[in-house]
py3Dmol code that shows the C-alpha trace and the ligand (Angstrom):
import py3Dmol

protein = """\
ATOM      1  CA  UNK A   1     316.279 -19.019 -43.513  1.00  0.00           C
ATOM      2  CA  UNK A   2     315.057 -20.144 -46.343  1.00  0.00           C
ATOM      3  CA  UNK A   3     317.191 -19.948 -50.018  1.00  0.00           C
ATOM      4  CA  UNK A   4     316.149 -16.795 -52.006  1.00  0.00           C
ATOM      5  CA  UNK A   5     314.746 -18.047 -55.539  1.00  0.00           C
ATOM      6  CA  UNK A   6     315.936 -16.344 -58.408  1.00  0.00           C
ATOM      7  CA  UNK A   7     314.059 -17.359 -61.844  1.00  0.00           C
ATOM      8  CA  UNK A   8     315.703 -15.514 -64.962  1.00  0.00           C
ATOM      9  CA  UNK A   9     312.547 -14.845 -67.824  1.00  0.00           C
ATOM     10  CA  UNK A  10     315.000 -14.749 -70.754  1.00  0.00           C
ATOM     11  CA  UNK A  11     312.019 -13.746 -72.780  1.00  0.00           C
ATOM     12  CA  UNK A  12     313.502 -13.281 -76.391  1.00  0.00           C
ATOM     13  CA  UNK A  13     316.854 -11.797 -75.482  1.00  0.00           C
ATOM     14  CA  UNK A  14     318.611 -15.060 -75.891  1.00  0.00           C
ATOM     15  CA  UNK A  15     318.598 -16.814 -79.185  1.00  0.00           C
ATOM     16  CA  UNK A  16     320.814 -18.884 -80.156  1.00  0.00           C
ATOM     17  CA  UNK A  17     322.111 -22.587 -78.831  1.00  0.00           C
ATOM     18  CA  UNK A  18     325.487 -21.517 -78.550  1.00  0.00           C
ATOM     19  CA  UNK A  19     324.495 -18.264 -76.011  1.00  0.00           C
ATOM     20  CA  UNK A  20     322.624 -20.956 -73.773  1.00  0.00           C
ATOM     21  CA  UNK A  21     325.685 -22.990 -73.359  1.00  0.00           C
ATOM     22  CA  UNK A  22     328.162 -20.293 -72.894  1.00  0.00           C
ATOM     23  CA  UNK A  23     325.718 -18.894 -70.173  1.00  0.00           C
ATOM     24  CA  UNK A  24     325.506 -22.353 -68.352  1.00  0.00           C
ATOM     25  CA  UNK A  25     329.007 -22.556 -68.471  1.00  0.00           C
ATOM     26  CA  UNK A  26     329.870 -19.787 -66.563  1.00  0.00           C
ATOM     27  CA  UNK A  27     327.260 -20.427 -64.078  1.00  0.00           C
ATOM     28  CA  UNK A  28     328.152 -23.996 -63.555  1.00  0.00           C
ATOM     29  CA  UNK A  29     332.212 -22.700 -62.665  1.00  0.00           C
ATOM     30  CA  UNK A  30     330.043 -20.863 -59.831  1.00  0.00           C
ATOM     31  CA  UNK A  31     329.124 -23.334 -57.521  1.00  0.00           C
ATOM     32  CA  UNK A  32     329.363 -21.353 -54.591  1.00  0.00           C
ATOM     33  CA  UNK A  33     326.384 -18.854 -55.603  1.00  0.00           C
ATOM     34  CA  UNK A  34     324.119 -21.496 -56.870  1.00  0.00           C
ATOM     35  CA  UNK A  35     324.617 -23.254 -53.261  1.00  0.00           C
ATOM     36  CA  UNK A  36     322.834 -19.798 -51.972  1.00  0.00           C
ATOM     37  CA  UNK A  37     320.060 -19.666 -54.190  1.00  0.00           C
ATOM     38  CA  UNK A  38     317.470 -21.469 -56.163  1.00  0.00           C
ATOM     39  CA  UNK A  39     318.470 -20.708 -59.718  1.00  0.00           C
ATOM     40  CA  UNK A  40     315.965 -21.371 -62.399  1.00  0.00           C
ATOM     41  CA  UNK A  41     316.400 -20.365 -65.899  1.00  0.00           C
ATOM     42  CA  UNK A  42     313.376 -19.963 -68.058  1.00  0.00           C
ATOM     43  CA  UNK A  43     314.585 -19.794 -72.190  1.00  0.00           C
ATOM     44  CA  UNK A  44     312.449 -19.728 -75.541  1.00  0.00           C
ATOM     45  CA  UNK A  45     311.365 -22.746 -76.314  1.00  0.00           C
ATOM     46  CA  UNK A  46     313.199 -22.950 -79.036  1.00  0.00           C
ATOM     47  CA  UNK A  47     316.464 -22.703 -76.889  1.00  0.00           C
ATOM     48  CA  UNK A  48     315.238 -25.450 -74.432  1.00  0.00           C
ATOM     49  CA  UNK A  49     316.630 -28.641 -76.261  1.00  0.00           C
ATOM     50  CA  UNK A  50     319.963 -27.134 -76.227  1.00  0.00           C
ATOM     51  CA  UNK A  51     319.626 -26.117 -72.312  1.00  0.00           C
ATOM     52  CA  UNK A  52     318.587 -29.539 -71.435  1.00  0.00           C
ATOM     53  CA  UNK A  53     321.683 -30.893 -73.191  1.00  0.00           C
ATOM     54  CA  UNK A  54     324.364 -28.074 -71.561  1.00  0.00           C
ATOM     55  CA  UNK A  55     323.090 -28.778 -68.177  1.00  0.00           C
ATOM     56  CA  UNK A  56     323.015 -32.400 -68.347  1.00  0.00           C
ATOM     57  CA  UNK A  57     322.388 -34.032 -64.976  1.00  0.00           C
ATOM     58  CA  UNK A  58     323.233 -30.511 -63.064  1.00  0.00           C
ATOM     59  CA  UNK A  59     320.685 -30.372 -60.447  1.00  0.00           C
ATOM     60  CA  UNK A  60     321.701 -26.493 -58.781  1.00  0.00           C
ATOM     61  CA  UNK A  61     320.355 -24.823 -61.900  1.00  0.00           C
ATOM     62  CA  UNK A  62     316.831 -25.625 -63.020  1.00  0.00           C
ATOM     63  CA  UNK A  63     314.418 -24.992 -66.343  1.00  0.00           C
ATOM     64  CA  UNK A  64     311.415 -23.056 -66.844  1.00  0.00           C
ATOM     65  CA  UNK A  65     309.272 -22.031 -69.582  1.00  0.00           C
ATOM     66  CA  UNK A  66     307.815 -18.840 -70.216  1.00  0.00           C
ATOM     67  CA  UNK A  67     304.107 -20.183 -70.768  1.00  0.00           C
ATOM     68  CA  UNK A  68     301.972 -23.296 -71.672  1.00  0.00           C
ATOM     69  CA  UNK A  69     299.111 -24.106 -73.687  1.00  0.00           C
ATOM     70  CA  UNK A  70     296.001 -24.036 -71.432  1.00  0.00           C
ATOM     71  CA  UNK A  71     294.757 -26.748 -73.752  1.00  0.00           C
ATOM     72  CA  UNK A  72     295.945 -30.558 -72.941  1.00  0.00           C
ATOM     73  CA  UNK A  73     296.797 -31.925 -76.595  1.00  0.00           C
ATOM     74  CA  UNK A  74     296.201 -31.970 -80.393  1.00  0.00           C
ATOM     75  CA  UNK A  75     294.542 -29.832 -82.486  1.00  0.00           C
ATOM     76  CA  UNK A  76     296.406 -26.370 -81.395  1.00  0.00           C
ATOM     77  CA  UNK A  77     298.270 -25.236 -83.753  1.00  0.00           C
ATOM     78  CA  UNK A  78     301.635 -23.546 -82.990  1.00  0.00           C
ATOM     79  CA  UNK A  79     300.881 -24.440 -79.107  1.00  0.00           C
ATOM     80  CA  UNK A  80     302.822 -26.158 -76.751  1.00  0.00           C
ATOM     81  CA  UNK A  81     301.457 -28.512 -74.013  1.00  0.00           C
ATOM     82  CA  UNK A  82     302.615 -28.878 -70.719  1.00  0.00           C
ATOM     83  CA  UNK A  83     302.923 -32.561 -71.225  1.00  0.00           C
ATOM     84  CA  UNK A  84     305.525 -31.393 -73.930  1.00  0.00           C
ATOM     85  CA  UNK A  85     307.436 -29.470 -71.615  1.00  0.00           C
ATOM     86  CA  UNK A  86     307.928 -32.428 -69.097  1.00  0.00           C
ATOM     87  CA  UNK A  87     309.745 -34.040 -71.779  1.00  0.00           C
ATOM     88  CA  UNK A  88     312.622 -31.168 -71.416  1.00  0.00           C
ATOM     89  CA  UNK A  89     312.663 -31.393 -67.737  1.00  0.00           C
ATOM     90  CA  UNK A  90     310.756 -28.681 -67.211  1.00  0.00           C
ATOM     91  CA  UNK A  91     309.616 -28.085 -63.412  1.00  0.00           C
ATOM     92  CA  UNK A  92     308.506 -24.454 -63.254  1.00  0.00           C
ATOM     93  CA  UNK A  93     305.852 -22.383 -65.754  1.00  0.00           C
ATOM     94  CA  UNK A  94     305.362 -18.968 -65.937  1.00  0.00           C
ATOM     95  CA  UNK A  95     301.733 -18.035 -66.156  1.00  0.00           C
ATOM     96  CA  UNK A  96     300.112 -14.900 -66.615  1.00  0.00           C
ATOM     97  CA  UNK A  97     302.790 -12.757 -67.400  1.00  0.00           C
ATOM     98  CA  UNK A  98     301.960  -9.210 -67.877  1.00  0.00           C
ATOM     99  CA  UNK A  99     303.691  -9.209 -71.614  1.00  0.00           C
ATOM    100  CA  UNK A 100     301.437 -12.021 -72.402  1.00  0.00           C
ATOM    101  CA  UNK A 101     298.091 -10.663 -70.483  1.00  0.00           C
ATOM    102  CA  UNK A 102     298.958  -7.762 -72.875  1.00  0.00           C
ATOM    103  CA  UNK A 103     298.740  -9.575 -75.886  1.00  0.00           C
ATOM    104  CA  UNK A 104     294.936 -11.084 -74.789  1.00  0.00           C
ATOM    105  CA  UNK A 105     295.448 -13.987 -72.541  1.00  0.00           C
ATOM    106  CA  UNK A 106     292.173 -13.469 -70.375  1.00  0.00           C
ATOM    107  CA  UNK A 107     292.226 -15.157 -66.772  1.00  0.00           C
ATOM    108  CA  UNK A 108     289.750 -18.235 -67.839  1.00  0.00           C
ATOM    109  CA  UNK A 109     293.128 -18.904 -69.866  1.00  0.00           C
ATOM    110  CA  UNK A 110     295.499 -18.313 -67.007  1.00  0.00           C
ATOM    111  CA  UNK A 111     293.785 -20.835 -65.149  1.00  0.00           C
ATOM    112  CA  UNK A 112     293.578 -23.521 -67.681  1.00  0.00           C
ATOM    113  CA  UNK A 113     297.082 -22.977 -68.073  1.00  0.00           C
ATOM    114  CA  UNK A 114     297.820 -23.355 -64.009  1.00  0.00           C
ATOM    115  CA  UNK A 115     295.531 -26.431 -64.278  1.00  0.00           C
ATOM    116  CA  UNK A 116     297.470 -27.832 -67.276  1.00  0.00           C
ATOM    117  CA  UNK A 117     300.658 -27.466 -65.583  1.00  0.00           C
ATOM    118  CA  UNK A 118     300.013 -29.118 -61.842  1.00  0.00           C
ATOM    119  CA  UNK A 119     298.523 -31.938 -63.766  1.00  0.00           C
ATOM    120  CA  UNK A 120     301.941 -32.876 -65.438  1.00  0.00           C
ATOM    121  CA  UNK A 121     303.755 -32.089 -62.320  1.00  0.00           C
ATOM    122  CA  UNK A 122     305.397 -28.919 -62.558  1.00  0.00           C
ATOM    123  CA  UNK A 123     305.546 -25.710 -60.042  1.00  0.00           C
ATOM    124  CA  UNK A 124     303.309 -22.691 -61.634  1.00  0.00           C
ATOM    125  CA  UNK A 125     305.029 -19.261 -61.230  1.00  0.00           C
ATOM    126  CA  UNK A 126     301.760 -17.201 -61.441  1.00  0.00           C
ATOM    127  CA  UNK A 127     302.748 -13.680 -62.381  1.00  0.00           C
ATOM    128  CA  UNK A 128     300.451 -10.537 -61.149  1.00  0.00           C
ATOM    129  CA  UNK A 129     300.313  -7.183 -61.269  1.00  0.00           C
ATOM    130  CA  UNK A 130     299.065  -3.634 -61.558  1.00  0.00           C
ATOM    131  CA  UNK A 131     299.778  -1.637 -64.814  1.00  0.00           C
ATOM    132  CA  UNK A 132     299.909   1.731 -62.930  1.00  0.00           C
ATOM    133  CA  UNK A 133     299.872   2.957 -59.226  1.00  0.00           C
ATOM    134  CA  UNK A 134     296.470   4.492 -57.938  1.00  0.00           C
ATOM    135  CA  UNK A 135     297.462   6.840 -55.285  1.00  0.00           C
ATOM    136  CA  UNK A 136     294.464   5.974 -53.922  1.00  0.00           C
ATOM    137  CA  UNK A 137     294.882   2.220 -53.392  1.00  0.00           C
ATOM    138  CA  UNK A 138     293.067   0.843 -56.442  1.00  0.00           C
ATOM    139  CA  UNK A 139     296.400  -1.366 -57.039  1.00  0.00           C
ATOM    140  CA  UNK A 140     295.606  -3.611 -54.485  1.00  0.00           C
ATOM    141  CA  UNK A 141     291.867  -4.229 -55.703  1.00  0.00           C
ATOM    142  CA  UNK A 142     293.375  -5.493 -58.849  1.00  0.00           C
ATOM    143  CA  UNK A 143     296.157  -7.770 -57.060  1.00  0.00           C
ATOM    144  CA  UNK A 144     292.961  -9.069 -54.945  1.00  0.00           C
ATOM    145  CA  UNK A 145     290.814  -9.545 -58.513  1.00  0.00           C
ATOM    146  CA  UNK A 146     294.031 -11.456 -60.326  1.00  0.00           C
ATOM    147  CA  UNK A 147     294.555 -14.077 -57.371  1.00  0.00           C
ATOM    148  CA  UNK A 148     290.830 -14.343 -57.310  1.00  0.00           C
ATOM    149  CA  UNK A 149     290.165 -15.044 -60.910  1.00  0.00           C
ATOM    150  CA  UNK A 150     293.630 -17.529 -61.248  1.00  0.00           C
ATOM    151  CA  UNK A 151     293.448 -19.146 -58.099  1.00  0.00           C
ATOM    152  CA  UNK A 152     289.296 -19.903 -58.247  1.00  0.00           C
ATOM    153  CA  UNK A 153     290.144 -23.852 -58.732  1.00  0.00           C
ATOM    154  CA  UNK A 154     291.331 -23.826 -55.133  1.00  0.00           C
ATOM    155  CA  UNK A 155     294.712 -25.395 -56.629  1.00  0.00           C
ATOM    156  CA  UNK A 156     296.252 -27.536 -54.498  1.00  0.00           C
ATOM    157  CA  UNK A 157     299.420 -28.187 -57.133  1.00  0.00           C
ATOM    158  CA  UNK A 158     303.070 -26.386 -56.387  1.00  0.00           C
ATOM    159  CA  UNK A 159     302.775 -22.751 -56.766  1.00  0.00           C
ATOM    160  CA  UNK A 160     305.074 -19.361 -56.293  1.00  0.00           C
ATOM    161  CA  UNK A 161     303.557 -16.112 -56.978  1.00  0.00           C
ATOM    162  CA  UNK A 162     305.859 -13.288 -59.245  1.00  0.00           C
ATOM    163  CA  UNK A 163     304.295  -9.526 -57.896  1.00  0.00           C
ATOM    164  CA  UNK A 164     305.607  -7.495 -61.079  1.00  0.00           C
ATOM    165  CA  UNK A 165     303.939  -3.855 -61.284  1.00  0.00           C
ATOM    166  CA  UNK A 166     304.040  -3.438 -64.717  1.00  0.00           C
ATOM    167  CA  UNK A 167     304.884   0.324 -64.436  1.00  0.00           C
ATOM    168  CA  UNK A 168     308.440  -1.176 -62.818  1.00  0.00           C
ATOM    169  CA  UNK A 169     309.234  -3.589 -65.463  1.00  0.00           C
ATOM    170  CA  UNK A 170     312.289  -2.988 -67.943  1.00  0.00           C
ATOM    171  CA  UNK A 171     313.551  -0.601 -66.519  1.00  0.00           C
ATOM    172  CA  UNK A 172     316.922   0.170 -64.555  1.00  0.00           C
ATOM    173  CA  UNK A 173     317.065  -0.252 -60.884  1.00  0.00           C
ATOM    174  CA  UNK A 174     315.821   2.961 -59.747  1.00  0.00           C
ATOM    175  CA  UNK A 175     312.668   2.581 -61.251  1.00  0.00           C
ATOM    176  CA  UNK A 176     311.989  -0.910 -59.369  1.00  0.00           C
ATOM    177  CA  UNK A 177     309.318  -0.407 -56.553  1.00  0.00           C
ATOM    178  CA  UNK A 178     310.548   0.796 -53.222  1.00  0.00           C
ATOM    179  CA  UNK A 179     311.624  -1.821 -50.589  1.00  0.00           C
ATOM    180  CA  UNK A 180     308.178  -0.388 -48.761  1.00  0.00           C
ATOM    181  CA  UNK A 181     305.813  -0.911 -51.165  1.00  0.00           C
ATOM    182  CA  UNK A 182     307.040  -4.369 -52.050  1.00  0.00           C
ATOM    183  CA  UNK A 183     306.924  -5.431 -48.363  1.00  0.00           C
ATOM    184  CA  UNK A 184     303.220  -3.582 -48.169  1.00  0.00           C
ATOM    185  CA  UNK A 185     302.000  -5.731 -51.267  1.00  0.00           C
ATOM    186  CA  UNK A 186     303.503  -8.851 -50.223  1.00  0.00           C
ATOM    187  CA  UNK A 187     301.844  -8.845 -46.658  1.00  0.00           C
ATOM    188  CA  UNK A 188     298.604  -7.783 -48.852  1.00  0.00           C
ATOM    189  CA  UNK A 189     299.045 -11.247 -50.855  1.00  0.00           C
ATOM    190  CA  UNK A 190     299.692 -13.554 -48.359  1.00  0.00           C
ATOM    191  CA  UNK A 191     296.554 -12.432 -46.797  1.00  0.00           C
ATOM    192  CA  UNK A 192     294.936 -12.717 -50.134  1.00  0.00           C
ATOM    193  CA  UNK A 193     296.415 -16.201 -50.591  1.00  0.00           C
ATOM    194  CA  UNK A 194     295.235 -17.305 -47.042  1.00  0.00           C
ATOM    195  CA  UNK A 195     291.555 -16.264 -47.814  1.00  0.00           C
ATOM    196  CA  UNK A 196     291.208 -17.932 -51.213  1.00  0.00           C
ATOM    197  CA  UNK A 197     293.512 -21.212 -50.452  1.00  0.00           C
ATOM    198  CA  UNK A 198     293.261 -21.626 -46.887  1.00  0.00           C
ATOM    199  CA  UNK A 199     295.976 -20.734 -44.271  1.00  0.00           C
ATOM    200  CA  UNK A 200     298.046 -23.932 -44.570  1.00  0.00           C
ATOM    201  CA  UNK A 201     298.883 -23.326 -47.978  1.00  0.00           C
ATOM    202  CA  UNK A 202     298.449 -19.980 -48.092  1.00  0.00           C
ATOM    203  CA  UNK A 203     301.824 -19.290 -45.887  1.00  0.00           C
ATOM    204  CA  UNK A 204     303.713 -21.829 -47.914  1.00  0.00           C
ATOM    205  CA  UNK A 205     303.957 -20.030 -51.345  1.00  0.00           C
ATOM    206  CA  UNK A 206     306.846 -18.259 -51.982  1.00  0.00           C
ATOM    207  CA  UNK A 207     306.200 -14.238 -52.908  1.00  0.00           C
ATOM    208  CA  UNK A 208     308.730 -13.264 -55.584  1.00  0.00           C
ATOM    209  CA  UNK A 209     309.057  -8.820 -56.703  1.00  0.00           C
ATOM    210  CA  UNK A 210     309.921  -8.804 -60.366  1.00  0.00           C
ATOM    211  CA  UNK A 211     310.864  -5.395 -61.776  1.00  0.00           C
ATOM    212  CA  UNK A 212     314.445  -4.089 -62.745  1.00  0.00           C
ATOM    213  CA  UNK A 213     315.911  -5.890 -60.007  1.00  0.00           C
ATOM    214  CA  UNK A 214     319.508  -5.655 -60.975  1.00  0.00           C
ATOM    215  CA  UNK A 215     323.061  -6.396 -59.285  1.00  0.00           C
ATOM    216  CA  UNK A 216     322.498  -2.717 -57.297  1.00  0.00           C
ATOM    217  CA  UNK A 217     318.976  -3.278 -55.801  1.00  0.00           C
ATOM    218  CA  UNK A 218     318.924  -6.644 -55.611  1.00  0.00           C
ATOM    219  CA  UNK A 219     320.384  -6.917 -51.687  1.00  0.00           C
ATOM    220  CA  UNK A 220     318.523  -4.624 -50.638  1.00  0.00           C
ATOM    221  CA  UNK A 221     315.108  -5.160 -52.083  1.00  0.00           C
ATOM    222  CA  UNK A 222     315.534  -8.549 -50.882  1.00  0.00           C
ATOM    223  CA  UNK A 223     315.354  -7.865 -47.384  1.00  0.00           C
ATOM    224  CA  UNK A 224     313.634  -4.697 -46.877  1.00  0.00           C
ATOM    225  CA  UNK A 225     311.094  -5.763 -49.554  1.00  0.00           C
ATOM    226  CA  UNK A 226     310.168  -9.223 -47.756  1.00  0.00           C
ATOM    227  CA  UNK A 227     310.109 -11.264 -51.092  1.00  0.00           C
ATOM    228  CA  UNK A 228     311.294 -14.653 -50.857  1.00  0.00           C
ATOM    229  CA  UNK A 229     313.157 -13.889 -54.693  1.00  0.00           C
ATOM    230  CA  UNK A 230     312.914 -12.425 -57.896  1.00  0.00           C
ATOM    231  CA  UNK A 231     311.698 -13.007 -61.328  1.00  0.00           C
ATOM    232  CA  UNK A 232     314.308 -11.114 -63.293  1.00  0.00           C
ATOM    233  CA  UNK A 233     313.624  -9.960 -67.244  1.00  0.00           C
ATOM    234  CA  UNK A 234     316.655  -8.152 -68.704  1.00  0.00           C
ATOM    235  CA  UNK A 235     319.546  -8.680 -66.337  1.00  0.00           C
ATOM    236  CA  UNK A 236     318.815 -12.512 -66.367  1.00  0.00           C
ATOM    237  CA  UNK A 237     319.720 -12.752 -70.151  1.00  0.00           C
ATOM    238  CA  UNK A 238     323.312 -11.143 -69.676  1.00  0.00           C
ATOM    239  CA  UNK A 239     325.535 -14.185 -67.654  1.00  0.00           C
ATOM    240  CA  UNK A 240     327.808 -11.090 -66.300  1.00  0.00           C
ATOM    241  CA  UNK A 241     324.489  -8.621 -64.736  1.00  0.00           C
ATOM    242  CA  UNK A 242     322.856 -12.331 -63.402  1.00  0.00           C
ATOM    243  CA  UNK A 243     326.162 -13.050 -61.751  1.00  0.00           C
ATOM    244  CA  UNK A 244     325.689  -9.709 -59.701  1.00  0.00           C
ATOM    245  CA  UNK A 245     322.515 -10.277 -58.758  1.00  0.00           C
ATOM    246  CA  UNK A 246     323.533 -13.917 -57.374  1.00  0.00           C
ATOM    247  CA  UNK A 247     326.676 -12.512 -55.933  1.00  0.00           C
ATOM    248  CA  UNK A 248     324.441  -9.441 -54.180  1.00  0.00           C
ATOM    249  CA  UNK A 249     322.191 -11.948 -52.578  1.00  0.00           C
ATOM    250  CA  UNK A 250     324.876 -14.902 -51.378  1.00  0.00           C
TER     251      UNK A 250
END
"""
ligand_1 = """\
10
PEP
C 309.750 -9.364 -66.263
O 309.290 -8.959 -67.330
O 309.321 -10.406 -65.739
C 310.793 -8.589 -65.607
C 310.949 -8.715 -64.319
O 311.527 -7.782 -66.428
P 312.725 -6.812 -66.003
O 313.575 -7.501 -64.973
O 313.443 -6.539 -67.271
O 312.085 -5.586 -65.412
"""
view = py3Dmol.view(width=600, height=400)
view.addModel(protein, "pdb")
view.setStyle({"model": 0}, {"cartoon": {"style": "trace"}})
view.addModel(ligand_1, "xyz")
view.setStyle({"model": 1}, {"stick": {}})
view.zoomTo()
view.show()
């Protein structure tokens, strides 16, 4: 079977140098957990020089950033290319997450953004998701619409897919979605995937649940849910609540 990837969003919990180092630390004296799992941490960018220098040539925990510039180089001001993030060691973007779809980024964008970051090499964690649950089944026409509108290049570059209904996100673990549902949507996607990339690829990207996955639910939502991993907000920031989560799933 294969490793369960956990990527911790750190969004702006974490902000200072000396947090990201004590963090690392205490991951790095816990070998035996990041032998289980595919760790990837995902800071600020402001706290990415000093995680590059903490984890040094580690290889069991790797980077991520929370987003890219969908635009290449230049005149952007206050933008940050993917080309940028290479320099930091960067292998894994996340696109398209809800906070940030909030704010205005439109799909054109989340596709420029996927495009920017298979061209400099990197593994785009494409976030989707529904912002409430239609009884009736809507939820899955906007799933379908998301893939559809990201994935319309046909991308052929590394890619893992982050299924966070927004509804479920910051929350405590018994407001995550129910083992059920998860394993419902996830079947949903993979079909979706198939259709738009092709079957080949379509069974090779990993489906990861994010929503107040915590120590508690983690276990369980892991193999009743049929995920392949989490993205994890708020209990990725605190060293202690990700060590549960790593420990549940080992
Ligand atoms: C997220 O925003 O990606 C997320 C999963 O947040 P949380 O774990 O805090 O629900």
């Amino acid at each position: 079977m294969k490793k369960p990837i956990v990527i911790g969003n750190w969004k702006m919990y974490v902000e200072k140098p000396d947090a990201v180092k004590a963090f690392v630390m205490k991951l790095k004296r816990r070998p035996q957990l990041l032998s289980k799992t595919d760790v990837v941490v995902a800071p600020p960018y402001t706290l990415l020089p000093a995680l590059a220098q903490v984890l040094g040539t580690t290889k069991t925990i790797r980077t991520g950033a929370q987003t890219v510039s969908a635009f290449l180089e230049a005149k952007h001001t206050g933008e940050v290319s993917a080309r940028m993030l290479k320099v930091f060691g960067i292998g894994f973007v996340i696109v398209g997450h809800s906070e940030r779809r909030a704010a205005g980024e439109k799909d054109d964008m989340i596709r420029e953004q996927i495009k920017r970051t298979h061209e400099a090499g990197m593994t785009a964690v494409l976030c989707i998701g529904e912002v409430e649950r239609d009884p009736h089944g809507a939820h899955f026409g906007v799933i379908e619409r998301q893939l559809l509108q990201a994935l319309k290049d046909k991308t052929t570059g590394k890619l893992i897919v982050a299924y966070e209904p927004v509804w479920a996100i910051g929350k405590t673990a018994g407001s995550a979605e129910k083992p059920a549902e998860i394993q419902e949507m996830v079947i949903f996607i993979r079909k979706t995937l198939a259709d738009i990339l092709g079957r080949e690829q379509g069974v090779k990207v990993p489906i990861l649940y994010g929503g107040s996955v915590e120590g508690s639910n983690a276990k369980e939502l892991l193999t009743d849910g049929g995920v392949g991993g989490f993205l994890v907000g708020h209990a990725s920031a605190d060293i202690d609540s990700f060590i549960e989560i790593l420990t549940a799933l080992a």
